[in-house]
VOGU-3710 file (C-alpha; in Angstrom, 3 decimals, decimal comma):
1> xxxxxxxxxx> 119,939/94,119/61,999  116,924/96,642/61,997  116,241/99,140/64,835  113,147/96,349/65,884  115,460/93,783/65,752  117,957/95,258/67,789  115,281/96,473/70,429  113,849/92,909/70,749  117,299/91,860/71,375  118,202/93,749/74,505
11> xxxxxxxxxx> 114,919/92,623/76,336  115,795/88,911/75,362  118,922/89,485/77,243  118,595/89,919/81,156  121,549/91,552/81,522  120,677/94,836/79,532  116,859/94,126/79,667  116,026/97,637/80,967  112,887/98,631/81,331  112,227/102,012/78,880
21> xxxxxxxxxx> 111,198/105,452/80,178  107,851/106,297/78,756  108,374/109,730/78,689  105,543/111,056/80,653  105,168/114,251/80,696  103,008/116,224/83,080  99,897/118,078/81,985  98,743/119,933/85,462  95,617/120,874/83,817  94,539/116,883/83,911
31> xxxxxxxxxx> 96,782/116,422/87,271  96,193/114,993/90,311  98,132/114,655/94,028  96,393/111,528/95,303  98,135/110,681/99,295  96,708/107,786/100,496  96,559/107,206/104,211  98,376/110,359/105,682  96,743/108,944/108,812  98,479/109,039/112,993
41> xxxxxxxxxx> 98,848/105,129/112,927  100,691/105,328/110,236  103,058/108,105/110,516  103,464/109,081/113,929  105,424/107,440/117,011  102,144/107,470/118,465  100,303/105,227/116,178  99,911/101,703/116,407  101,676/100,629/113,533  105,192/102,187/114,395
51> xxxxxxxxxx> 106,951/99,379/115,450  106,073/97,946/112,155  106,752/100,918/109,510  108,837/103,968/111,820  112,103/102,726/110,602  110,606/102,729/106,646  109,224/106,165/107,334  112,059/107,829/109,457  114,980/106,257/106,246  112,420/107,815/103,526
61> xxxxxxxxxx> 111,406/111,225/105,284  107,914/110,298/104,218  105,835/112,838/107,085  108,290/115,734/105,486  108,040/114,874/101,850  104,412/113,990/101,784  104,525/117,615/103,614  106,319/119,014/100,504  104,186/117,299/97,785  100,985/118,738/99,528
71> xxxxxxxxxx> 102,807/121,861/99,340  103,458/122,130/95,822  100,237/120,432/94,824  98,462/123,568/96,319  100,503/126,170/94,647  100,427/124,615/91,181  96,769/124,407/91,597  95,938/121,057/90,703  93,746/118,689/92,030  94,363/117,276/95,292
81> xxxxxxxxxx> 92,681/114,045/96,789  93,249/111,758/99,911  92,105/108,027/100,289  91,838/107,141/104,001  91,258/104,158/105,529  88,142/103,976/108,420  86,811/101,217/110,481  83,688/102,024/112,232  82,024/99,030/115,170  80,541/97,248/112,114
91> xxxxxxxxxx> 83,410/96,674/110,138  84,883/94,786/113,316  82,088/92,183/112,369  83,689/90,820/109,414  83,862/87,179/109,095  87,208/86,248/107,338  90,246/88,494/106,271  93,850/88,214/105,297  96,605/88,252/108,269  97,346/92,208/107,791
101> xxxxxxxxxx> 93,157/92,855/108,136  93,091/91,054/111,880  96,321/92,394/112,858  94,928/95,804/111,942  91,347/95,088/113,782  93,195/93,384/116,817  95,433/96,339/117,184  92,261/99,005/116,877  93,933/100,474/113,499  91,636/103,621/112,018
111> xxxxxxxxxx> 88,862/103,183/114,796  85,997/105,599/114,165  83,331/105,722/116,826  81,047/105,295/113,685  80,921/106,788/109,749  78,650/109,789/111,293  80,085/110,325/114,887  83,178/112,770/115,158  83,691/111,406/119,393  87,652/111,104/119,727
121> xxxxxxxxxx> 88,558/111,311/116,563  90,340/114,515/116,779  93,888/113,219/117,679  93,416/110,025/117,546  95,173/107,151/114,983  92,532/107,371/112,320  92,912/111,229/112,309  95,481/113,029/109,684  98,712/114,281/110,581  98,554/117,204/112,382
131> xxxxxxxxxx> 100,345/119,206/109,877  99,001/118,232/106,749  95,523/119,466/107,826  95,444/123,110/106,620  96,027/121,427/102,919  93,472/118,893/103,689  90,671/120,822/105,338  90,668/123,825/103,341  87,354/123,057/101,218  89,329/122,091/97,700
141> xxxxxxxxxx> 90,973/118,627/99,072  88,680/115,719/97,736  88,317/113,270/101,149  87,481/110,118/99,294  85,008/107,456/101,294  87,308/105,512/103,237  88,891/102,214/101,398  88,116/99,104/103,257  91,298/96,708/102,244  93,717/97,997/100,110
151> xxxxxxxxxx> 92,182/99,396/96,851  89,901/102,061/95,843  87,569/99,694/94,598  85,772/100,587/97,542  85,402/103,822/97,776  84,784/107,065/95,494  88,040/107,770/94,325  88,283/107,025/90,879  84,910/108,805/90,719  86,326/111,903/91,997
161> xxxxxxxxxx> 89,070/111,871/89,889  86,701/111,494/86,705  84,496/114,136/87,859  87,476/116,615/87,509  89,253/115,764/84,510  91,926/113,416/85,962  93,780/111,579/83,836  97,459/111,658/85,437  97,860/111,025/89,028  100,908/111,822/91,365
171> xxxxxxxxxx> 100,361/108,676/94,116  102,288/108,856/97,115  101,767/107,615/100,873  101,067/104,273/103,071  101,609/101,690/102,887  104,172/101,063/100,227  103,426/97,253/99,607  99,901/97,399/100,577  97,378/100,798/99,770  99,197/102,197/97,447
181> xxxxxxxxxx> 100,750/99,578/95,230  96,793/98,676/95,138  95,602/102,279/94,057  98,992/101,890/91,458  97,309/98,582/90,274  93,395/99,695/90,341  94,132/103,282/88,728  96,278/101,821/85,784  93,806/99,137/84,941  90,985/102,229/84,976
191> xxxxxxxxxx> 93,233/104,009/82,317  95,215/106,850/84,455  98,889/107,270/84,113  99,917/106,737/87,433  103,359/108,850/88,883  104,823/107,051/92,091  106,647/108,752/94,220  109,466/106,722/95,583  110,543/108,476/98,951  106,864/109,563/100,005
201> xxxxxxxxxx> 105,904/106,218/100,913  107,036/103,824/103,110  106,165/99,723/104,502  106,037/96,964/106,996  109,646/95,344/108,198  108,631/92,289/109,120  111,461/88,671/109,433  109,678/87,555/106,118  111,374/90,877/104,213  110,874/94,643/104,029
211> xxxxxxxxxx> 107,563/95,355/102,573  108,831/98,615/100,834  111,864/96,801/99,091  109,323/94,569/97,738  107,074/97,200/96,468  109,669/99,037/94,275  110,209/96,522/92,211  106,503/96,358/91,078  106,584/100,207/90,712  109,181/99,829/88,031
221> xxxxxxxxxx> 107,041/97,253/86,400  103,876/99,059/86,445  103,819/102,567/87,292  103,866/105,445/84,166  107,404/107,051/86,372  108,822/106,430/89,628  110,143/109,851/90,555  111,245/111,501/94,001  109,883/114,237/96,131  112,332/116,804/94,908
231> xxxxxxxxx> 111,690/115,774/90,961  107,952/115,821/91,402  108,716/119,224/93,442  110,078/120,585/90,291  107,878/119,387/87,698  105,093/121,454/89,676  106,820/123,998/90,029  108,388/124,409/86,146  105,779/122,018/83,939
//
């Protein structure tokens, strides 16, 4: 039987049907750190999602590892980017919307007084993590537009990435089964090999099943590498 032959073989068998390693290999000079959502609501005791997603976060260490891959993005010097998520009065206005949209507009979820008024933001749910702000606010993070949904079809992301030679991007942050598996989905059909990392992200545990669980499983599928916090660590550190 020929090498083909033998290949095609295993994947017609679902009990060895493995899915290969593509062998990515970072190239930090076309890298980027892309966190999506490092927002209060999502990450902190104090925001309104935490009944939903503080067990996901507190098993995966996500606030400490997204810490850590923020980090390490800095001192390798590669590009560094955050999506966030805003809704400003007008947004509220919508007429139609999937079940995770109302719950998120019922429950006041990334309220902005509006896109050009700063009143109570500081602090407040749609504001970052205290602790990831000197990375973010120190004039060389890219603060996309805020995404509306999910995706980044919305907002300037993909052009920022462009704009600075992207072409591989480390993805981590919330939610799991929701922002960033979209990002994953949107970035790979634009062409970018796409790095997700595993324990910097976390999702919804709802009766209907755990939202992160469910989310892995199309990582394996469709991201370029599913590595961890620590691997990603040390491909920055020794590329």
């Amino acid at each position: 039987m020929s090498t083909d032959s033998s290949i095609k073989a295993i994947y017609r068998d679902p009990e060895n049907a493995v899915l290969p390693d593509v062998g990515l290999k970072l190239d930090l000079s076309r890298t980027a750190l892309v966190v999506i959502d490092p927002q209060v609501d999502f990450l902190s005791p104090n925001g309104v999602t935490w009944a939903l997603v503080g067990n996901s976060v507190t098993e995966n260490g996500v606030v400490g590892h997204l810490g850590q891959l923020f980090e390490a993005a800095k001192n390798a010097g590669i590009t560094v980017a955050v999506s966030p998520h805003y809704y400003y009065p007008c947004d509220h206005q919508w007429e139609h919307g999937g079940p995770l949209e109302k719950m998120m507009h019922d429950i006041g979820m990334f309220d902005r007084a509006s896109p050009l008024d700063l009143s109570g933001f500081d602090g407040s749910g749609a504001d970052f993590m205290p602790q990831y702000k000197p990375f973010i606010l120190d004039g060389k993070t890219i603060i996309c537009s805020p995404h509306k949904v999910y995706g980044p079809q919305t907002n300037d992301l993909t052009l920022q990435l462009r704009k600075k030679g992207v072409s591989q991007v480390i993805l981590a942050g919330m939610a799991a089964n929701l922002c960033v598996e979209s990002h994953l989905r949107d970035l790979v059909e634009q062409g970018f090999e796409v790095i997700v990392v595993r324990d910097a992200t976390a999702a919804p545990q709802i009766p209907e099943g755990d939202g992160y669980h469910a989310a892995l499983i199309n990582y394996r599928f469709i991201a370029s590498a599913l590595w961890t916090t620590e691997q990603v660590v040390e491909r920055l550190q020794n590329p």
